[in-house]
Backbone bond lengths (Angstrom), bond angles and torsions (degrees), N, CA, C in turn:
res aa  C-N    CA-C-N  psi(-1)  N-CA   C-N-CA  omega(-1)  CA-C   N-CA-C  phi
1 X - - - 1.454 - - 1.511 109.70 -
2 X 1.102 100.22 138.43 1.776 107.66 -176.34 1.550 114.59 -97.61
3 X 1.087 138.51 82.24 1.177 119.11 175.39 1.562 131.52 -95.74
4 X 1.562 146.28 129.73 1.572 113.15 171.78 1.081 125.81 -46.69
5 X 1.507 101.88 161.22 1.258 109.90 -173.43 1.526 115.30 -83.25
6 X 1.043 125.91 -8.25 1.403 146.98 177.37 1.585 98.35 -65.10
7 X 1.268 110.33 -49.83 1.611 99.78 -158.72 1.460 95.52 -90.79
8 X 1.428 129.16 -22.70 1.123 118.43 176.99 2.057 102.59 -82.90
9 X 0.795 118.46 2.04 1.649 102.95 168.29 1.914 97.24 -90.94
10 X 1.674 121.04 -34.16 1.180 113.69 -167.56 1.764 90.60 -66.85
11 X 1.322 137.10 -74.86 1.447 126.16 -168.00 1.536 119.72 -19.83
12 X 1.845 99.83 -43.98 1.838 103.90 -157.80 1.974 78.98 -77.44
13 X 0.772 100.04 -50.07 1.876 104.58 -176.50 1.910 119.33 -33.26
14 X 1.482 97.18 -46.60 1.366 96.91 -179.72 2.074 101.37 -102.54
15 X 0.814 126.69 -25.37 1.377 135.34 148.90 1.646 107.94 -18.41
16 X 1.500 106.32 -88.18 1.501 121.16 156.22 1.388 125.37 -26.85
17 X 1.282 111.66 -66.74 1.561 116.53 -178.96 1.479 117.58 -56.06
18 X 1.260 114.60 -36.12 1.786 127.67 -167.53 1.723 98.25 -87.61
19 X 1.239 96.61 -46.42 2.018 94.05 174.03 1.516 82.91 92.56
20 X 1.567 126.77 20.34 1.702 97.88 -174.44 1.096 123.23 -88.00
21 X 1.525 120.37 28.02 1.345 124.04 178.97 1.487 108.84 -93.56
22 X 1.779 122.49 -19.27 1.138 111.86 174.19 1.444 102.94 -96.57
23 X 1.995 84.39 137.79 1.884 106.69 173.02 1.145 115.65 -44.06
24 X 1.867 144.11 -1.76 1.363 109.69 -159.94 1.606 80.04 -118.17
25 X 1.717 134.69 15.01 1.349 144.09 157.34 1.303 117.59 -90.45
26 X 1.351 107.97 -45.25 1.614 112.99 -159.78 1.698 107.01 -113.17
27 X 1.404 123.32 131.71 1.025 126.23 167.58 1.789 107.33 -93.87
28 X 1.120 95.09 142.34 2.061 115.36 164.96 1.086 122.86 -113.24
29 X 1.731 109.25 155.24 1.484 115.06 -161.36 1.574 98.46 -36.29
30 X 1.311 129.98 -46.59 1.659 142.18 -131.85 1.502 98.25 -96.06
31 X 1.563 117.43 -0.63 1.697 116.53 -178.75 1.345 105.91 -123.71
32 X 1.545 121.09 -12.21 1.408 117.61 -140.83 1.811 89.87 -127.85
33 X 1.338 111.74 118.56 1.720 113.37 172.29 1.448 100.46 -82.31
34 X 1.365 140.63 -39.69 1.343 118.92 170.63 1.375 107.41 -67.07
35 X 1.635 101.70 156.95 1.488 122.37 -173.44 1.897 97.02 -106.43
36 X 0.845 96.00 100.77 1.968 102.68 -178.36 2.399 90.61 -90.64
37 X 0.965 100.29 102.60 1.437 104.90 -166.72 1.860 92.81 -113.28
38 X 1.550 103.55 128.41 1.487 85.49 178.93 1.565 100.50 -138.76
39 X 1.673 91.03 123.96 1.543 126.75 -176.03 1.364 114.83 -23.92
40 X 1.268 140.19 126.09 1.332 137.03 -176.76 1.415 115.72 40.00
41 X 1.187 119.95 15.13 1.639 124.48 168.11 1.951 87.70 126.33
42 X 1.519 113.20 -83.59 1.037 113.74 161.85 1.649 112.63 -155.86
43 X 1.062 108.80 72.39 1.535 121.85 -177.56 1.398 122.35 -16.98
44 X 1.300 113.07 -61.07 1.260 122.75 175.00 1.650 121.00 -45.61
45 X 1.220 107.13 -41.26 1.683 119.87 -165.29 1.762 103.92 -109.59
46 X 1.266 124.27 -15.81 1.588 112.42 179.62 1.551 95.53 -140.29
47 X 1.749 118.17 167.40 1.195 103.86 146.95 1.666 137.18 -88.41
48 X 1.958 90.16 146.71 1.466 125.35 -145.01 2.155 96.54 -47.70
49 X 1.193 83.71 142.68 1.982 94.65 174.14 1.345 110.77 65.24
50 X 1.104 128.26 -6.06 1.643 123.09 -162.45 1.665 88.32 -95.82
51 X 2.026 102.13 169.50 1.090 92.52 -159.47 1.925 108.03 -97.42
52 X 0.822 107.05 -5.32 1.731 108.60 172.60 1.588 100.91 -74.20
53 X 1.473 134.46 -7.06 1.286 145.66 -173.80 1.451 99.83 -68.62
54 X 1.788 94.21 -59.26 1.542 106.07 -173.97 1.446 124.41 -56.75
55 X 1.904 92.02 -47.00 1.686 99.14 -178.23 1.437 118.84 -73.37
56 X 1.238 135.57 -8.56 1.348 142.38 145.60 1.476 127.51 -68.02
57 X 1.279 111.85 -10.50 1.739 118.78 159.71 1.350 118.21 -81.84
58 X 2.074 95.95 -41.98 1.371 82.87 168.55 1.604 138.10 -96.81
59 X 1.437 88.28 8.40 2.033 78.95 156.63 1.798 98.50 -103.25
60 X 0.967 136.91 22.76 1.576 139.49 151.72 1.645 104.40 -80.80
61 X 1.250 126.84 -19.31 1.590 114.34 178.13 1.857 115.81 116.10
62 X 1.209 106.93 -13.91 1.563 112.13 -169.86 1.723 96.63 -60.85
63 X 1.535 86.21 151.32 1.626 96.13 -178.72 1.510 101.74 -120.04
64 X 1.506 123.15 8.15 1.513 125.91 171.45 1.927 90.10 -140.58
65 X 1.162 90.51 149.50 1.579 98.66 160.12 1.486 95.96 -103.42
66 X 1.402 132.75 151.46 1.422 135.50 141.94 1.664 125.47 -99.24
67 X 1.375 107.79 114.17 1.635 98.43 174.04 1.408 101.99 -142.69
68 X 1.104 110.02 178.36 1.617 144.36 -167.60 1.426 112.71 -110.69
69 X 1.522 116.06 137.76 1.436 118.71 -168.73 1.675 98.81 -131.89
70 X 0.915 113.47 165.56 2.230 131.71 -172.07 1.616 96.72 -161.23
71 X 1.830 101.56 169.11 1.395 74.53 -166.61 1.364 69.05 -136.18
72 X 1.636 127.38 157.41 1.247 129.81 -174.45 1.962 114.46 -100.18
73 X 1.099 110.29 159.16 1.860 120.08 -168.30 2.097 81.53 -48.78
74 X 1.046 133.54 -44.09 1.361 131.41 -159.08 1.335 110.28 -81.04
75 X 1.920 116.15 -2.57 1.751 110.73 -179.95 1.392 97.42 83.13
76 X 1.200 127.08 6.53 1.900 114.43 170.07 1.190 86.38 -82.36
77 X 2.038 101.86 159.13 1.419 123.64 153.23 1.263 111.54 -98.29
78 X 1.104 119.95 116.88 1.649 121.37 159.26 1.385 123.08 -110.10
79 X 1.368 102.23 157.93 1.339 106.17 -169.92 1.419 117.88 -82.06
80 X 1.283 133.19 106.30 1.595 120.94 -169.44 1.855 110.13 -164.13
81 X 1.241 107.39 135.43 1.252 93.00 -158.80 2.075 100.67 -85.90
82 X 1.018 128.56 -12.86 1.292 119.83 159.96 1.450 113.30 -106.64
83 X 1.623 123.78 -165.44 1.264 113.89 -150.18 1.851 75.31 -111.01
84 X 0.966 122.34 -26.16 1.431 133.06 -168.33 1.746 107.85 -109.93
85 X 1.319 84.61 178.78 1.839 97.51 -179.74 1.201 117.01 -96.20
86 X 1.501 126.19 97.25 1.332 146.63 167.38 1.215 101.27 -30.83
87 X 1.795 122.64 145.82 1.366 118.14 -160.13 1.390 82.96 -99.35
88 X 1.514 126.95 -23.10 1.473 114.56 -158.95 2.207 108.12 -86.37
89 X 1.253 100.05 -20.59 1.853 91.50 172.62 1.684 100.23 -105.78
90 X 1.122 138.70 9.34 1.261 103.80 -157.15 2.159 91.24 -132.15
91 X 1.445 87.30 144.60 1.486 106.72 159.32 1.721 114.44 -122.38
92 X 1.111 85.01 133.82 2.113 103.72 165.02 1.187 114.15 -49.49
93 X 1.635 119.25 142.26 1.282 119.99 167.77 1.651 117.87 -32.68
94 X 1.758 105.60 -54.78 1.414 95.07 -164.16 1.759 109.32 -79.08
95 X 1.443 121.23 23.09 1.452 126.79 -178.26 0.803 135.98 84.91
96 X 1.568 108.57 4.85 2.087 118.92 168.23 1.449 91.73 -79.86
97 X 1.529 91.74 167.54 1.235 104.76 178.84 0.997 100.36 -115.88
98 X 1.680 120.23 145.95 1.440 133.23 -172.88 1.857 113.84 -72.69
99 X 1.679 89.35 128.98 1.798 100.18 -165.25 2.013 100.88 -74.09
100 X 0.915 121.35 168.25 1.468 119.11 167.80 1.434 105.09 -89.22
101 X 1.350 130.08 17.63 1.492 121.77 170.33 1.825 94.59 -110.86
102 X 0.950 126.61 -0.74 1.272 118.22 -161.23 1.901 99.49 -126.79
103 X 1.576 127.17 -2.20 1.207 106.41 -151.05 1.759 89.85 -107.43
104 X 1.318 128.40 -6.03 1.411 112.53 167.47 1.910 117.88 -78.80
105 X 1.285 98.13 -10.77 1.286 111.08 148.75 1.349 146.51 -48.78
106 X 1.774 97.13 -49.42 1.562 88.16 172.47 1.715 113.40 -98.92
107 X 1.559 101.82 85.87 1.685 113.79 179.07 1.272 104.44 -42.52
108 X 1.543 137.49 116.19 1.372 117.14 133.67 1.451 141.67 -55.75
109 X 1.577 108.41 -18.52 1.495 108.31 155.59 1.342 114.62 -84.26
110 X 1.458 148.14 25.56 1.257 140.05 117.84 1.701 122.07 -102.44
111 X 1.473 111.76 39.93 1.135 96.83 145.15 1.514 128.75 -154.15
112 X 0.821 150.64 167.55 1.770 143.09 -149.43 1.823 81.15 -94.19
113 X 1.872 100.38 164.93 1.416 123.86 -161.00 1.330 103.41 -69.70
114 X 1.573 115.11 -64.16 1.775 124.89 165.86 1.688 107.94 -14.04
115 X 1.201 102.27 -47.73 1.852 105.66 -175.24 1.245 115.58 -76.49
116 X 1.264 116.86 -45.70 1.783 142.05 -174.00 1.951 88.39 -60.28
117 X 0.971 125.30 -37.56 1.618 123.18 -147.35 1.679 98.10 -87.41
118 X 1.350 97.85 -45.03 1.226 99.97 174.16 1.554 154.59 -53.94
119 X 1.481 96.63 -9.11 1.613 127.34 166.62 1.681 99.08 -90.66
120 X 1.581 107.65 149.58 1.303 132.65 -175.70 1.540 100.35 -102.61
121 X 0.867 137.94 147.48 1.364 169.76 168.15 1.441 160.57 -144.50
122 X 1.656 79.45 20.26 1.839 115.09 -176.91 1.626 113.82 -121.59
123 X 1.239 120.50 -23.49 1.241 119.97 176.78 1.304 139.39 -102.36
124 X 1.338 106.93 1.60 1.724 124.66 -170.52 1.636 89.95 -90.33
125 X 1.302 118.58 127.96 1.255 143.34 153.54 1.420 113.60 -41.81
126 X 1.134 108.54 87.85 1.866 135.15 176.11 1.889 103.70 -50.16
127 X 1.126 110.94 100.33 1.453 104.30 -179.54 2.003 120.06 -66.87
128 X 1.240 90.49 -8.69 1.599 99.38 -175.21 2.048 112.54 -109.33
129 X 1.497 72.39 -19.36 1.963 63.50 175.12 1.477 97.32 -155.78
130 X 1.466 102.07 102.81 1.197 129.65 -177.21 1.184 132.06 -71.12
131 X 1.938 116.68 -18.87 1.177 145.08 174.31 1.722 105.78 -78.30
132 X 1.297 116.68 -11.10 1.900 110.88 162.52 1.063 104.30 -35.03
133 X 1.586 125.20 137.03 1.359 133.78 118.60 1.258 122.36 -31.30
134 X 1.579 154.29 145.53 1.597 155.22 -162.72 1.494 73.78 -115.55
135 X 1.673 120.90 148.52 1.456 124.01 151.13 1.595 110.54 180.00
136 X 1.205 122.47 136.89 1.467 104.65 -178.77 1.640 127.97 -54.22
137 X 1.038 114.34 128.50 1.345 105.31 -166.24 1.979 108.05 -128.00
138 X 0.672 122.46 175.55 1.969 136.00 138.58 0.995 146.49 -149.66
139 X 1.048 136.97 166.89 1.736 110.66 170.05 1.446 123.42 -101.92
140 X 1.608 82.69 136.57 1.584 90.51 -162.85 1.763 123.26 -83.98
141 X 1.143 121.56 -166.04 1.293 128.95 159.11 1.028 116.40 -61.99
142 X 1.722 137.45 163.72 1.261 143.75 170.48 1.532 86.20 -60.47
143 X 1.127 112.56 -84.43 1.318 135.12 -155.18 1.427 128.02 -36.94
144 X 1.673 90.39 -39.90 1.636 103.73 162.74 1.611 119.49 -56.04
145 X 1.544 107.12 -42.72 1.035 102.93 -166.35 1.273 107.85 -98.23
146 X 1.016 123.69 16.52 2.075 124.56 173.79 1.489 84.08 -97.22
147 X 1.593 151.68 -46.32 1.190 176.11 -140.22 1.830 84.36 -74.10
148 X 1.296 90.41 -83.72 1.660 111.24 -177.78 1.752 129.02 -29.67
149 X 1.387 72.22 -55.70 1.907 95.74 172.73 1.405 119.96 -77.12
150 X 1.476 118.75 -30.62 1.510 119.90 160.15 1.629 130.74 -66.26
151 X 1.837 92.96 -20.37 1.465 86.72 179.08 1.228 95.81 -105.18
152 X 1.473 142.21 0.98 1.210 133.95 173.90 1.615 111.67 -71.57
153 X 1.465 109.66 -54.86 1.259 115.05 170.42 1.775 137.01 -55.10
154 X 1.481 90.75 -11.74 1.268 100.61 175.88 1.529 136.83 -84.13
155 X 1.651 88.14 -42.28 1.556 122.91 154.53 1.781 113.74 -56.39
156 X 1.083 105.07 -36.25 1.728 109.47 -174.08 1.734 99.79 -82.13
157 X 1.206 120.16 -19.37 1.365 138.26 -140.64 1.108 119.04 20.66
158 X 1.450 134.95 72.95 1.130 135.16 -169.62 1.886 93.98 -122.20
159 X 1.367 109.93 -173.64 1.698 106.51 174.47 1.665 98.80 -117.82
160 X 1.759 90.35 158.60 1.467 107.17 -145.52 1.662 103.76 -77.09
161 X 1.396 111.00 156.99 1.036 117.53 175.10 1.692 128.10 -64.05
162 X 1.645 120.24 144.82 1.981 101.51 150.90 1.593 110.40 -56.38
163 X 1.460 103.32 172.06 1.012 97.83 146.42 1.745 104.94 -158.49
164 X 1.553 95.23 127.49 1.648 90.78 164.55 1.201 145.72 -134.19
165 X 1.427 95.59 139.35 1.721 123.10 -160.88 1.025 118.78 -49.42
166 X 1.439 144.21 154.10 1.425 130.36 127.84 1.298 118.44 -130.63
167 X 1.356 87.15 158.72 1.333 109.63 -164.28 1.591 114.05 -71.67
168 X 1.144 145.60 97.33 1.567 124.49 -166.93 1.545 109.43 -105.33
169 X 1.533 98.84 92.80 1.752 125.70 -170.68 1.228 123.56 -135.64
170 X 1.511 124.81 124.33 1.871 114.05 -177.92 1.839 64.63 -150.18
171 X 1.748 77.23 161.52 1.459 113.58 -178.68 1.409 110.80 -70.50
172 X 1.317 114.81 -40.96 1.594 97.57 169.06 1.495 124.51 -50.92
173 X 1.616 97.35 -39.87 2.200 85.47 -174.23 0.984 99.31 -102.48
174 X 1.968 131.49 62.16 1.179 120.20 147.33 1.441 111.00 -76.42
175 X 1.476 121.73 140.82 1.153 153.83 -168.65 1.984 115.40 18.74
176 X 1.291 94.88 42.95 1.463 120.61 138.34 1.566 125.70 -100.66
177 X 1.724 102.29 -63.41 1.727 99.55 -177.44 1.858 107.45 -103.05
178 X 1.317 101.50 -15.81 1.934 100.19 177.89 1.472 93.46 -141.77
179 X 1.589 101.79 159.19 2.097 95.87 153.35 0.965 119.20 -94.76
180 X 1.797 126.36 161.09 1.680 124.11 -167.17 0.953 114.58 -70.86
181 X 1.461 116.43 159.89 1.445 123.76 -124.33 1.633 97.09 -82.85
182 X 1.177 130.85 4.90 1.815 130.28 179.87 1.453 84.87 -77.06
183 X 1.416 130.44 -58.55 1.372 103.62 -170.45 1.507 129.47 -98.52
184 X 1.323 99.89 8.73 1.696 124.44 152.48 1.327 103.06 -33.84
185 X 1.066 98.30 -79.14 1.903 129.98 -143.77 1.525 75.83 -78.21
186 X 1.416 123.31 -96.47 1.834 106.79 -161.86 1.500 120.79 -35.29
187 X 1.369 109.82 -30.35 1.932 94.89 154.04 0.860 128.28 -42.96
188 X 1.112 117.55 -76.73 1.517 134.77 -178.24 1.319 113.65 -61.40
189 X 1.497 133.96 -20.00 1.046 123.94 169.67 1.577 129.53 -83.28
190 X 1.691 85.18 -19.66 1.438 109.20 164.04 1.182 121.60 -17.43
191 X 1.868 109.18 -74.17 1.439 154.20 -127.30 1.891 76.96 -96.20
192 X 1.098 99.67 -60.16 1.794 108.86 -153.02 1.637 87.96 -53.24
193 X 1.586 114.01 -46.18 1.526 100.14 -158.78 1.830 98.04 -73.74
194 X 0.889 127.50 -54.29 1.565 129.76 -159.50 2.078 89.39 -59.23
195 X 1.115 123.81 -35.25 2.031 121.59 166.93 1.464 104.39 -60.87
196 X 1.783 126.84 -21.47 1.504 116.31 174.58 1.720 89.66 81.80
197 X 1.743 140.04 25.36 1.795 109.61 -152.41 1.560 86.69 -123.03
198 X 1.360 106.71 37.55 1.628 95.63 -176.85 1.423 120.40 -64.60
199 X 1.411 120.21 -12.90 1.227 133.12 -158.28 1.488 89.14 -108.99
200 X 1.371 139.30 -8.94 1.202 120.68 177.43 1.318 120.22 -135.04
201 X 1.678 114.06 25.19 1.235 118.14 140.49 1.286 150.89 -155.94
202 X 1.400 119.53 166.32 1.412 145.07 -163.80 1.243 110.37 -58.12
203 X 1.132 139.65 102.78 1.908 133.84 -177.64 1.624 101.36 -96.22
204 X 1.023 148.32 74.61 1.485 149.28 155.51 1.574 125.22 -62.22
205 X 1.004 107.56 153.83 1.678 117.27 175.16 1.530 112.42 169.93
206 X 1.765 111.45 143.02 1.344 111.53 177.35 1.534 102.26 -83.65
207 X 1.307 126.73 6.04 1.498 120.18 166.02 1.309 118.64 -74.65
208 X 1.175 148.18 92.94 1.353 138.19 152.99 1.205 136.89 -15.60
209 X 1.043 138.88 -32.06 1.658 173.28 160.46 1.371 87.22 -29.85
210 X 1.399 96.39 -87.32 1.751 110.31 -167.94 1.305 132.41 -51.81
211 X 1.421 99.11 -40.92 1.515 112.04 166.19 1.358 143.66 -65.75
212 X 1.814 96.13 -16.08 1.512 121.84 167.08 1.426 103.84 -89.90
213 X 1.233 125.99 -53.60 1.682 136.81 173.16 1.733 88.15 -24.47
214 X 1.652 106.61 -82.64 1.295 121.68 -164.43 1.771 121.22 -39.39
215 X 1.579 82.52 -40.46 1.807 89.67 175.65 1.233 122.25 -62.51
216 X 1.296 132.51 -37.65 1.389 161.16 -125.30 1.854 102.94 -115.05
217 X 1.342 87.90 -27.18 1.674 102.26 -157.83 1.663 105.81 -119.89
218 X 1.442 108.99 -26.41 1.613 102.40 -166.41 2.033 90.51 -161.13
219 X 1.092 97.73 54.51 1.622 114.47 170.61 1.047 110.82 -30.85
220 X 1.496 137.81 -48.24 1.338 142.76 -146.88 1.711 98.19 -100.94
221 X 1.398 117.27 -4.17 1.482 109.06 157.46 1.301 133.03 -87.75
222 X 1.347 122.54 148.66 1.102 118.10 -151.02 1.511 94.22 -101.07
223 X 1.603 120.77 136.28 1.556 145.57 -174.22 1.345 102.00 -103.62
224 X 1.656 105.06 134.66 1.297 108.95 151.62 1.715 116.62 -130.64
225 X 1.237 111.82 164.20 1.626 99.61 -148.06 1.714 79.50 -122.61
226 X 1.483 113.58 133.76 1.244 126.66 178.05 1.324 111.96 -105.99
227 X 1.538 119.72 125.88 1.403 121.81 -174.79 1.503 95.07 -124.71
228 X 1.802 119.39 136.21 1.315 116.44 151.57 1.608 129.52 -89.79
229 X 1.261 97.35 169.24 1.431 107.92 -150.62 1.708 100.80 -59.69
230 X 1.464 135.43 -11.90 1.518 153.94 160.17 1.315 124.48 -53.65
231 X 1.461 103.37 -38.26 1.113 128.30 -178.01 1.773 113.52 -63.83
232 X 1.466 113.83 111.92 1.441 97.86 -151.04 1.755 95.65 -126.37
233 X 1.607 110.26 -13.40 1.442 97.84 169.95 1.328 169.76 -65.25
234 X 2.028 79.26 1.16 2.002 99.85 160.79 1.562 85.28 78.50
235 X 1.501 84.80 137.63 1.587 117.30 179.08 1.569 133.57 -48.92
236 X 1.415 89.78 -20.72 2.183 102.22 174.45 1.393 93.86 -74.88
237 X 1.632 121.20 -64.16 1.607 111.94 -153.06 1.903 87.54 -86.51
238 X 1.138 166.58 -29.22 1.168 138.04 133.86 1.604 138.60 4.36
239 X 1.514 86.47 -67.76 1.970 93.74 162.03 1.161 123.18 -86.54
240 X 1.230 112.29 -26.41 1.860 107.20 178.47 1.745 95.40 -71.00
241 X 1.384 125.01 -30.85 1.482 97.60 166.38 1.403 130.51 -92.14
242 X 1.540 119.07 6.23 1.363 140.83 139.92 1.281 102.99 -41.75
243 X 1.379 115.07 -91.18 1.667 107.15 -166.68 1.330 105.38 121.74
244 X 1.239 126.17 0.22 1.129 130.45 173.16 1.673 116.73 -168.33
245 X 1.414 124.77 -174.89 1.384 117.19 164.12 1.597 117.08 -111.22
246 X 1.221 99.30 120.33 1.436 110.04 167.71 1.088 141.07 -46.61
247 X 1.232 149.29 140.93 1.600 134.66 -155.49 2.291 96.35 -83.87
248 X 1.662 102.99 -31.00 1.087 117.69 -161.45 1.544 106.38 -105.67
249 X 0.970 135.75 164.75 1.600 131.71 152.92 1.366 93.07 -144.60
250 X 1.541 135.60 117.83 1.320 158.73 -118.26 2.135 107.89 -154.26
251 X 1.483 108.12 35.48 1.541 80.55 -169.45 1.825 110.61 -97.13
252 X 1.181 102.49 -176.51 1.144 118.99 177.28 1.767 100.55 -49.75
253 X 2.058 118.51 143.26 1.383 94.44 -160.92 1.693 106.93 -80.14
254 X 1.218 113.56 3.88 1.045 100.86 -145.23 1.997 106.64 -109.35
255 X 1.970 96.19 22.94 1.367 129.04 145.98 1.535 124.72 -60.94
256 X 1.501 94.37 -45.76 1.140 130.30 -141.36 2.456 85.69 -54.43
257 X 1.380 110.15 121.96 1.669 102.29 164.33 1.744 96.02 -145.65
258 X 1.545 110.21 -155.72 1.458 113.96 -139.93 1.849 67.65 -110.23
259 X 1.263 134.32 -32.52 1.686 128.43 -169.62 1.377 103.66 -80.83
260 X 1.449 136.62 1.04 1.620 156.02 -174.78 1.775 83.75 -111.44
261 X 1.248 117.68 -67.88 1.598 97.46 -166.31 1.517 132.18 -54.61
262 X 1.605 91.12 -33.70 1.182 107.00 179.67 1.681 126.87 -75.59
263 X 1.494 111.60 -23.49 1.403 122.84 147.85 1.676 118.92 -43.13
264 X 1.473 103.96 -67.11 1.427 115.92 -168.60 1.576 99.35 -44.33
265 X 1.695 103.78 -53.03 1.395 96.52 -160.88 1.601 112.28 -69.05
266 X 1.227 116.60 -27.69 1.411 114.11 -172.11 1.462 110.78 -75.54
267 X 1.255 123.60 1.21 1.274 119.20 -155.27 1.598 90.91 -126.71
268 X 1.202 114.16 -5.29 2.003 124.74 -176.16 1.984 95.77 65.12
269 X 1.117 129.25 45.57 1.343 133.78 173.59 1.620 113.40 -92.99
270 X 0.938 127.33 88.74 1.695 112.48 169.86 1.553 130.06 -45.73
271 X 1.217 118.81 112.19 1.649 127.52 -179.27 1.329 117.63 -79.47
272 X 1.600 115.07 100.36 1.628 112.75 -163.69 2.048 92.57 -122.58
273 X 1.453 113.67 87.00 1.840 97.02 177.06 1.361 105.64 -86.91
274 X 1.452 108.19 -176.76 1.347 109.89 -158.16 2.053 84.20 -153.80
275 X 1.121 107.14 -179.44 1.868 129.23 -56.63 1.464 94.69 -60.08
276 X 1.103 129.61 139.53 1.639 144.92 169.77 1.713 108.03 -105.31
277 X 1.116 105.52 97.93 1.365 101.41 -169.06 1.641 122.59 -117.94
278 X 1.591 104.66 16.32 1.346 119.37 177.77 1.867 108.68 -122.91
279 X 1.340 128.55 154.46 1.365 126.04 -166.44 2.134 86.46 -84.65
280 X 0.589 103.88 -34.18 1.332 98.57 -166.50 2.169 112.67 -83.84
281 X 1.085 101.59 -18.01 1.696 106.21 151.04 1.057 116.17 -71.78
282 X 1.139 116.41 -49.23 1.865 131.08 175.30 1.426 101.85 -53.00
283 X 0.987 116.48 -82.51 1.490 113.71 -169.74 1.801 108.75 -44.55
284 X 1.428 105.13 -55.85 1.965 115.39 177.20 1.884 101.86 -34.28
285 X 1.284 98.16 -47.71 2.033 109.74 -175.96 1.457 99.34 -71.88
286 X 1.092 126.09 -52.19 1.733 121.20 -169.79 1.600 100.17 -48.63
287 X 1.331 94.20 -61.61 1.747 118.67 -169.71 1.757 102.86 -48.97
288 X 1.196 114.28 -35.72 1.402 95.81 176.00 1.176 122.35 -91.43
289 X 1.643 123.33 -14.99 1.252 122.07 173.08 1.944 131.62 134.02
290 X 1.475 89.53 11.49 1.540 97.41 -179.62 1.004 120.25 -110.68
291 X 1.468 96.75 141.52 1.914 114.83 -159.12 1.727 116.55 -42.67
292 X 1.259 114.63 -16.21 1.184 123.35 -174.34 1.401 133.47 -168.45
293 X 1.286 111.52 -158.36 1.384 109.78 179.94 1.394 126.64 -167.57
294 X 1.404 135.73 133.58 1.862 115.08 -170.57 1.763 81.84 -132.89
295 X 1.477 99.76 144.57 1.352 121.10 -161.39 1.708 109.39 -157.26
296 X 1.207 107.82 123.52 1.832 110.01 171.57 1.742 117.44 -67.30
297 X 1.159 92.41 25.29 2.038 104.42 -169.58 1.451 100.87 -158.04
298 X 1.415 127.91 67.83 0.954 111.10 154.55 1.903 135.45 -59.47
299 X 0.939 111.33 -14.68 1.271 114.74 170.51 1.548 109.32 -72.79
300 X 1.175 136.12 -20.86 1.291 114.57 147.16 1.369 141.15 -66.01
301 X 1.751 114.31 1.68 1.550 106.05 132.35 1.307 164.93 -77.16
């Protein structure tokens, strides 16, 4: 992995300053029952999925990374939260920046990784979260970046992170923008088995498909079930069209009530909503009682 050297003096820089390398500051996955999970690495503060994203969450404290996977025309997994190039992070090789009439265009499931790598996606001025770092970036491989994070953590010597996936799959872009989810999931499960990280991660998606595929096929991974904030049919008829129970129940937070907690808990379900992007939602969610939290600011924990 190539990173500048710039951003690696800023990590050791705020590393240093915070002291969060000593245990009686910093909690780890292996001390900490809340799940501090931070959204695309940490959306808000780096650019989203890339891998200096991640390693800046994890000297921010997260005990899960959350990212997004696509799968490229060549069978790579990369990390990216659409199947295409978002007009708002990404610039073209030759240095335009990608228009929003043009970015469902550039499919990453029609085109091999060599091509995919070659667009920037760290330096375009994020109109929604203004607190990014600017830095050259791309999106990488799964693999690179499970690669990345193992030797980061090792060097830090700290213990390794979750991390959880999602799946980014709906029935309309079967085998236009991804393939269906049987060979979704054995991609990606591919990657996970040859990393040995079965035990440390999260497979999520609001597709159903996948999450039953996954159940059906690799039981002993742990599911989390993504609901949007639209989604209004309450957690029984949710799983009864699941088909099973999820290790996770994942909705939008602003589902989130005390007749939802009290499900999760009776049912042994962990309650992880997403995106929480203010200190004072965060704290309102801690305070009532759910296992966790995924947020584009982890430093507001």
């Amino acid at each position: 992995m190539k990173i500048q050297i710039s951003f690696l003096l800023f990590i050791f820089t705020i590393a240093c300053t915070n002291k969060l390398m000593q245990s009686k500051d910093a909690k780890t996955s292996t001390s900490d029952d809340f799940d501090k999970q931070g959204h695309r690495g940490c959306r808000g503060l780096m650019p989203e999925n890339t891998i200096p994203a991640m390693l800046y969450a994890l000297e921010l404290g997260v005990t899960t990374l959350e990212l997004d996977v696509v799968i490229t025309k060549d069978k790579q997994v990369v990390v990216s939260h659409e199947p295409f190039f978002n007009h708002d992070i990404t610039t073209k090789p030759n240095g335009e920046a990608v228009t929003l009439a043009e970015e469902k265009g550039l499919n990453i499931y029609q085109m091999n990784y060599a091509e995919v790598k070659k667009y920037d996606v760290g330096m375009k001025v994020h109109p929604r979260f203004p607190q990014q770092q600017k830095i050259k970036a791309y999106k990488p491989l799964l693999n690179e970046l499970l690669d990345s994070v193992a030797q980061y953590m090792i060097t830090s010597k700290r213990p390794h992170p979750y991390f959880n996936i999602e799946i980014k799959c709906l029935p309309i872009g079967d085998h236009i923008y991804h393939p269906k989810p049987d060979e979704f999931v054995e991609l990606l499960m591919a990657v996970i088995k040859e990393k040995k990280l079965e035990k440390q991660v999260i497979i999520q998606s609001f597709d159903f498909r996948s999450l039953q595929y996954l159940h059906q096929h690799y039981p002993q991974i742990k599911t989390a079930m993504l609901i949007e904030d639209f989604d209004k049919r309450g957690i029984e008829k949710q799983i009864a069209a699941l088909g099973f129970t999820p290790s996770i129940y994942s909705p939008h937070f602003s589902l989130v009530n005390e007749t939802l907690l009290t499900y999760c808990r009776s049912n042994k379900i962990k309650l992880i909503p997403w995106t929480v992007n203010t200190k004072e939602d965060i704290n309102r969610l801690k305070n009532m009682g759910v296992d966790g939290i995924i947020t584009d600011y982890p430093n507001l924990f």
